[in-house]
Every structure is written in C-alpha cells, then in structure tokens.
C-alpha positions in Angstrom: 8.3 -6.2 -13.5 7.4 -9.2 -15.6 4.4 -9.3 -17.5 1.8 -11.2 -15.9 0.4 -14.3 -18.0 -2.4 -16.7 -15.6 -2.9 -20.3 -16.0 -5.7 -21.3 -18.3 -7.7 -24.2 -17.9 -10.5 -24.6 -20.4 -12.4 -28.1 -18.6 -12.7 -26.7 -14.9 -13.2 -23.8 -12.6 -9.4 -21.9 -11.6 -9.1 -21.5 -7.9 -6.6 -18.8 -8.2 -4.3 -18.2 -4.8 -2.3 -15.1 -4.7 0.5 -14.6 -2.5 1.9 -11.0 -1.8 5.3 -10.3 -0.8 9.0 -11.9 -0.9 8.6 -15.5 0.3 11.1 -16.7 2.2 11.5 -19.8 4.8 9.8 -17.3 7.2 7.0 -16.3 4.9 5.9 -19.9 4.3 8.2 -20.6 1.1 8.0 -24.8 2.0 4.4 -24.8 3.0 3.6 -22.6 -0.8 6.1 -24.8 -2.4 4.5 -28.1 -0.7 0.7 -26.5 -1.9 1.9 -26.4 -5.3 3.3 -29.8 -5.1 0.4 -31.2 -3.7 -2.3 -29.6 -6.5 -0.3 -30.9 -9.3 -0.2 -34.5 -8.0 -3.6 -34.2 -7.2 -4.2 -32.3 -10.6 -6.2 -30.1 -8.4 -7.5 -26.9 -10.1 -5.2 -24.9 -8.3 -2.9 -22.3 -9.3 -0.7 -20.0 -6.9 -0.1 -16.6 -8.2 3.3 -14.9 -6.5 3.0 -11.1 -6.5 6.8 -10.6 -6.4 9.3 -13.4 -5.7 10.3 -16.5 -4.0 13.5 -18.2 -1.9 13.6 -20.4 -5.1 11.3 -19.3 -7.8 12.3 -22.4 -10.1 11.9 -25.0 -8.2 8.0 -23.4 -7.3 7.5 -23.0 -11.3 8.2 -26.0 -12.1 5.4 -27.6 -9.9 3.6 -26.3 -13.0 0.8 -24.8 -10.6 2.6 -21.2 -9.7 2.6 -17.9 -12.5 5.4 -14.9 -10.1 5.2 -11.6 -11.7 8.9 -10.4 -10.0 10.1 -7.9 -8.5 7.2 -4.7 -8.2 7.2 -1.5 -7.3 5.2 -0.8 -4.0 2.9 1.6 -5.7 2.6 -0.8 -8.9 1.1 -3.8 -6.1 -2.8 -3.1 -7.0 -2.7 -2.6 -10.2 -0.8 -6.6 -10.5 -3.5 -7.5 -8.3 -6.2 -5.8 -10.6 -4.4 -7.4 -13.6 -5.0 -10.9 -11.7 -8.1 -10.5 -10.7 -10.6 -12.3 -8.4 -9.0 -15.2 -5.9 -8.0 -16.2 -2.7 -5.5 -14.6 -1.0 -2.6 -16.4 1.2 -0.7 -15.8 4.0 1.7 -18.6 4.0 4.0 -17.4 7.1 4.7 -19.5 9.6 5.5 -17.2 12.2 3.0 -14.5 14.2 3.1 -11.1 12.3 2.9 -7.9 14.1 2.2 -5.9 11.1 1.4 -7.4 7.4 1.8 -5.4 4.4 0.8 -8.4 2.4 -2.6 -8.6 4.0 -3.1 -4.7 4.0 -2.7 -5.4 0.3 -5.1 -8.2 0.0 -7.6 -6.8 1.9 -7.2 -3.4 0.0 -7.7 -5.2 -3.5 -11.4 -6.2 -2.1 -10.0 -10.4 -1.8 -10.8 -13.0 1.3 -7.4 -14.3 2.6 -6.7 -17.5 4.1 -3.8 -18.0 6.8 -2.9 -19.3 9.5 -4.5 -18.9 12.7 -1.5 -17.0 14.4 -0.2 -13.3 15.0 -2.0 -9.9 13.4 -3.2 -11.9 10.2 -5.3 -13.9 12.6 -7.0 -11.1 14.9 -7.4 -9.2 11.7 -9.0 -11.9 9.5 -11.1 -13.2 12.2 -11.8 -9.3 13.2 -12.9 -8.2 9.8 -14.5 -11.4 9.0 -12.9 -11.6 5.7 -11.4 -14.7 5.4 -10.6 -18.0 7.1 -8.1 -18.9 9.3 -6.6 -22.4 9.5 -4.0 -24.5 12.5 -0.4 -24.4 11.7 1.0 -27.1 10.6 -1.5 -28.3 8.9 -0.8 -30.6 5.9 -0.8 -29.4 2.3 -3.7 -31.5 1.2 -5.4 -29.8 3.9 -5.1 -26.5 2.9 -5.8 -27.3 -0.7 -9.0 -28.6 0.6 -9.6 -25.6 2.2 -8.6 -23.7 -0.7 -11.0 -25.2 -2.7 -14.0 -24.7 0.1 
C-alpha cells in the first residue's frame, strides 16, 4: 500500500470525496474521471480520494484533483479511511448493486455517501438516511454541485 499524502489547499475549505474499491467502467471510472475533470476546470475545491485503484490511475491523477492510495488489504480499509479522515463518500457505479462492500465501508467509517439513485446503495442510503442520492446520468457539474452542497 502506498502512503497516503491529501491535497492541501491553504485559501479555501477541501471538499474531500473518497471512493472505495477498484473502479472500473462498471464502478463509474468515466463519471470519477469526468468529476475530476470538471473541478479542475472549474478550480472547484474538490479533491477525490481513491481507496485502492482505478481502470487508468494516470490519466485520473493527472486531473490534478485525485490522491489513490493502491492496492489495500481488506482489513487495512479503515484504518486508510481513518488516515483520510472526514468527507464525502462516493458511489460512482453506474449500474444497480445487490450488495456494496464499498458502502458497507463508508458507512462503517461514520461518512455520508453520495450515489446514484439506483440498486442497494439507493434503498440503503435513502433507508439509513445517511446520505443523498442523485439521477443517473447526471452531468459532472452537477454532481460537483452536489458535492459541494
């Protein structure tokens, strides 16, 4: 596992966004890397921090708005999420979940979670109350709005 270092920036409030799991093109990899495309041509105060890895980690980093900590041990997965600290968590899949590790994960670390309003994550969310759910398919700039309440 890679050490984790977060964005700092000294002239405005960090909404940090933390994603659990491998992202693929399931798991939302385009709408995350389309996010982080958005905030820095926006230079939105936005910073998306990948608890594992991506389809393309480059290409995501070099947005300049994502920190990935690599590959993790399941048991290691709070602690990294301790070490991060408070934010938003984000279930960028694109597809209805049966089951989600990733929010099991979230929730577990004490964090809100924003995701789409389909599958499990939904019912569960909207359930517990802990966290907001938005339409899929909704643009980037959208959900960065959202993101920043």
């Amino acid at each position: 596992m890679r050490t984790y270092r977060g964005p700092v920036t000294p002239h405005q409030p960090i909404h940090q966004v933390i994603v659990v799991g491998a992202i693929g093109p399931g798991k939302g990899y385009e709408v995350l890397l389309a996010c982080a495309r958005d905030a820095a041509e926006r230079d939105l105060p936005i910073y998306f921090n990948i608890v594992s890895f991506t389809t393309d980690d480059r290409t995501l980093l070099e947005t300049g708005r994502a920190v990935i900590t690599g590959l993790y041990e399941e048991v290691e997965c709070q602690s990294v999420l301790k070490t991060i600290g408070r934010g938003l968590g984000f279930l960028s899949s694109v597809w209805p979940e049966t089951w989600c590790y990733a929010l099991s994960a979230l929730f577990e670390a004490d964090l809100d979670v924003l995701a789409f309003n389909i599958g499990t994550q939904a019912e569960l969310i909207s359930k517990t109350k802990r966290g907001f759910l938005v339409p899929l398919g909704r643009s980037p700039a959208a959900i960065n709005e959202a993101i920043l309440g």
